[in-house]
N, C-alpha and C positions, 0 to 999 in steps of 0.2 A: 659243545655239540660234537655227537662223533658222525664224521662222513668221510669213512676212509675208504670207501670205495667197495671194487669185488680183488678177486684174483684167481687165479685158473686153476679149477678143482685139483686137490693133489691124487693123482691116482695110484691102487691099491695091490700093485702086483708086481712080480719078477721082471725088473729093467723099466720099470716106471722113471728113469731118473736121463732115458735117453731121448723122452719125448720133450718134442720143443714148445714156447706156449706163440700164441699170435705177433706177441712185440718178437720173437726171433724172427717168424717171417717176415715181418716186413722191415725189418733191418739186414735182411738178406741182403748182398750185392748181385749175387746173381741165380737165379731160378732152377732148382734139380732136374734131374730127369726125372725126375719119381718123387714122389709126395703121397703121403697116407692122412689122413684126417679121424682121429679118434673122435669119435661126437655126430651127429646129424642135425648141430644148431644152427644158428645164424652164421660164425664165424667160419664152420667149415664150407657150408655152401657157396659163403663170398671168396674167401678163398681159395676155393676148390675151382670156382667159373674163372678167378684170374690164373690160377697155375696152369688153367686146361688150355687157354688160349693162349699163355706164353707156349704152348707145345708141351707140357710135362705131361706125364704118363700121372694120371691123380685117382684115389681110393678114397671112397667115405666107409667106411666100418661104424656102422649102429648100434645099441643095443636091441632097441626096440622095435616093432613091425611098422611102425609110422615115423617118419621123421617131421621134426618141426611142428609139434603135436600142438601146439598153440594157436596155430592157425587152420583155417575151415579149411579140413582137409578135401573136400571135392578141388581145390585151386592149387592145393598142396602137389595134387597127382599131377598136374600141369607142370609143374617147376619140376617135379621128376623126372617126367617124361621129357623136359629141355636138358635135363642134368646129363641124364644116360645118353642122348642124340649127341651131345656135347663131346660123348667117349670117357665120361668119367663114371667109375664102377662103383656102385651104390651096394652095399654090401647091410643087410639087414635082418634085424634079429641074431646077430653073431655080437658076442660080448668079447673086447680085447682082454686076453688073461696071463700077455706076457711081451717082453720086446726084446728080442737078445742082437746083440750086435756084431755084423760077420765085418769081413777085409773091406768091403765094400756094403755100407749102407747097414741095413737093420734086418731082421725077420719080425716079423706082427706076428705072434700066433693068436686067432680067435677062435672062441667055442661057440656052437651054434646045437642045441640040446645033446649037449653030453658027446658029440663030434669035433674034433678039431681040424683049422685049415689055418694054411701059414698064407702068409704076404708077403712081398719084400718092395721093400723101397728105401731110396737116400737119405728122405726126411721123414719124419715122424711129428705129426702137429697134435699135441693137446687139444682141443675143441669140446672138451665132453661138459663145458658148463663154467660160468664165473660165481663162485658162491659168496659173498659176502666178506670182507676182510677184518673180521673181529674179534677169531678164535683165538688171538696170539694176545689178547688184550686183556687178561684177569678181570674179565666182567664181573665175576663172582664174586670179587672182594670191594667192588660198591655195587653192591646187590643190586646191578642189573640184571635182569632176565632178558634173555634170549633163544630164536629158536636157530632154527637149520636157513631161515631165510632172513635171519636178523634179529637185530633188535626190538625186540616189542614196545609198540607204543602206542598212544592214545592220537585220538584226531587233531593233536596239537603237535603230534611229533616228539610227547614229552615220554622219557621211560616211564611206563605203569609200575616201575617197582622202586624208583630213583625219580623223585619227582625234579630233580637237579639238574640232571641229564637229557640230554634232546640227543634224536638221530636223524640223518636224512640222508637220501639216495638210497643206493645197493645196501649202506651199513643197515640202513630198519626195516624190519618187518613194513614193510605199510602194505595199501594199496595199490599204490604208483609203481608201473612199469619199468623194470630195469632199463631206461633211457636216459639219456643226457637232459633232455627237457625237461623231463621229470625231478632228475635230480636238481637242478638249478629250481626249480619252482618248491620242491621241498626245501633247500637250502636257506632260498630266501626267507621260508616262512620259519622256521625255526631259528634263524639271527634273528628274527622281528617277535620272535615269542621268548626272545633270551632279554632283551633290552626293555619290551615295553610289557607295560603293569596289564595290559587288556590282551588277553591270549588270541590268537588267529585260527582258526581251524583253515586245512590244507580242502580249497576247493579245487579237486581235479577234472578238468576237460574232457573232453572224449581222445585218446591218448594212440594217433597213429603210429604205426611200427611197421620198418620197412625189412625187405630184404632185398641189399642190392646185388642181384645177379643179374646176368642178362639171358632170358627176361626178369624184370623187376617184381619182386610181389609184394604188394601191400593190404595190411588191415587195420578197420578201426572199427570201433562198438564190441557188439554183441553177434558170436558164431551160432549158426543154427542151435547148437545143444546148448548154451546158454541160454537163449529164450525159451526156448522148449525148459529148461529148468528152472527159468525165473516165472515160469508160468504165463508167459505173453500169448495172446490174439493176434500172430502173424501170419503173413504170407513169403516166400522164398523165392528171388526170382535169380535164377541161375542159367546161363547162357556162355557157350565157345564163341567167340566174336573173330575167328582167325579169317573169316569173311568180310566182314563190314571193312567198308571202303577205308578205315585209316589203318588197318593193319593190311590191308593187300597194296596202300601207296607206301606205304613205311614197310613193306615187305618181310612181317614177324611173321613166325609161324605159332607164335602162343601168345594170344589174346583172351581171357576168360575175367568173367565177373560173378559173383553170388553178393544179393542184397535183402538185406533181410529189415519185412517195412513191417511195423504195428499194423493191425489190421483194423483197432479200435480208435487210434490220433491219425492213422494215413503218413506218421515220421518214418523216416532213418531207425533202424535199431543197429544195422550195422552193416560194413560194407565190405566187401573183400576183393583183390582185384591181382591179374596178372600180366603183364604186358607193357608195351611202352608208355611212359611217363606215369605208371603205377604209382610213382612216388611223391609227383603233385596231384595227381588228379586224385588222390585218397585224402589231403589237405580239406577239398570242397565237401566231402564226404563228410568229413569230424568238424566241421561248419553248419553244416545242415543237421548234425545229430544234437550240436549243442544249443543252434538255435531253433530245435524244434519247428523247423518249417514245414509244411503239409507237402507231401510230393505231387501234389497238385501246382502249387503255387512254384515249386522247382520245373514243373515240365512247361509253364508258361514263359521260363526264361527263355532267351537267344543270347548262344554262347556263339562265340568268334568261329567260323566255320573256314578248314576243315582243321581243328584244334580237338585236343582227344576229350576235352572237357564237354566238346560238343554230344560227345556219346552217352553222357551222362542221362540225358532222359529217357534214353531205349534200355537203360540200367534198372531203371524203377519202375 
């Protein structure tokens, strides 16, 4: 089986060789005054909330008009809106197309439509993506096939071109969420389709993913434009909660939820969330998607009060 993971996209331009990837930060001894984050993924934003509050001076450079495109961007604008209050300068639709290095620290230059504007900062962090780590591996010559997100496989994990071969995690194409969880639950299933004579098909859960900033933001299911693409009978229920009583005793100023219910079973299709404990209370959320329970029968619960789980039925 191959599962050799990801590794930090190589990037394409003049002084690409100055930037750092995540394992250097955090084997940092001690925190810059300045730090640039190429990317607007997961890594830059956790990292970007910890360098802001050691006190560094911190840049995110995007390429795109949205960051963190994955997630329901109505909740998205909330964790921006905490980024920027934070003091860290979100820099958007500008593509990095060069790093040159002065006496002190580095220049970024980024283009932003046929415009350039320079940065400067001590550090330089890679952030722009982990792509899979299998291009260094002459797939070609056991006619593996693979794409840009892996190795292609079948609902066993097995190669479709290499019936010999199994992949899991980051290294395969699959469906499963570039997560640790994921990976281990793929892992297992493809040792247990290498050993035993009866093949396994990979049953995937409803697969939470968090970002841990502060504030925390979490999702799991189906984003408005998924359902609307999957063609579902739903409804949308979207609310700022920086009011209700557990964000004004816990004193957050970004509290927001978007829940997107079937309209035709009364389920979970998906839940999106921002704020404290975002990153269990999304746990009850991809419980309730997988056990199909009616949000009727959720709002009959009593949850431990004043606990943020308690908020969950003014969610649905």
């Amino acid at each position: 089986a191959i599962a050799t993971g990801a590794k930090p996209r190589e990037l394409d331009f003049l002084g690409a060789e100055y930037a750092q990837t995540s394992t250097d930060f955090l084997n940092m001894k001690e925190m810059p005054e300045s730090l640039l984050f190429i990317g607007g993924g997961y890594i830059a934003f956790e990292f970007a909330h910890i360098a802001a509050r050691c006190g560094a001076e911190v840049t995110i450079v995007h390429r795109s008009q949205a960051p963190l495109k994955n997630f329901e961007q109505d909740i998205v604008d909330h964790l921006v809106k905490a980024t920027e209050e934070l003091g860290i300068n979100l820099v958007l639709e500008t593509e990095v197309c060069g790093v040159e290095k002065l006496e002190q620290g580095y220049q970024v230059k980024g283009e932003t439509n046929g415009e350039f504007e320079f940065f400067k900062a001590e550090m330089v962090i890679n952030s722009a993506g982990r792509p899979p780590k299998i291009f260094d591996l002459d797939l070609e010559k056991a006619n593996i096939s693979y794409t840009k997100k892996g190795i292609e496989v079948n609902e066993y994990l097995q190669s479709t071109t290499n019936s010999r071969v199994y992949a899991a995690g980051d290294a395969a194409d699959s469906p499963g969420l570039p997560l640790t969880p994921v990976g281990v639950l793929e892992g297992y299933t493809a040792a247990s389709n290498i050993i035993k004579v009866e093949q396994k098909i990979v049953e995937y859960p409803p697969m939470p993913t968090v970002v841990f900033t502060l504030p925390t933001m979490a999702s799991v299911g189906l984003t408005e434009a998924a359902a609307k693409a999957g063609g579902y009978n739903y409804r949308v229920n979207y609310k700022e909660a920086e009011n209700w009583f557990n964000a004004r005793r816990l004193q957050v100023p970004e509290y927001a939820f978007k829940t997107i219910i079937d309209k035709e079973t009364e389920t979970v299709l998906g839940a999106h969330l921002i704020g404290p404990n975002a990153e269990e209370t999304i746990n009850l959320f991809a419980m309730f998607i997988k056990t199909e329970i009616p949000v009727t029968e959720i709002k009959k619960m009593i949850f431990s009060y004043p606990t943020l789980a308690s908020d969950i039925s003014y969610m649905l």
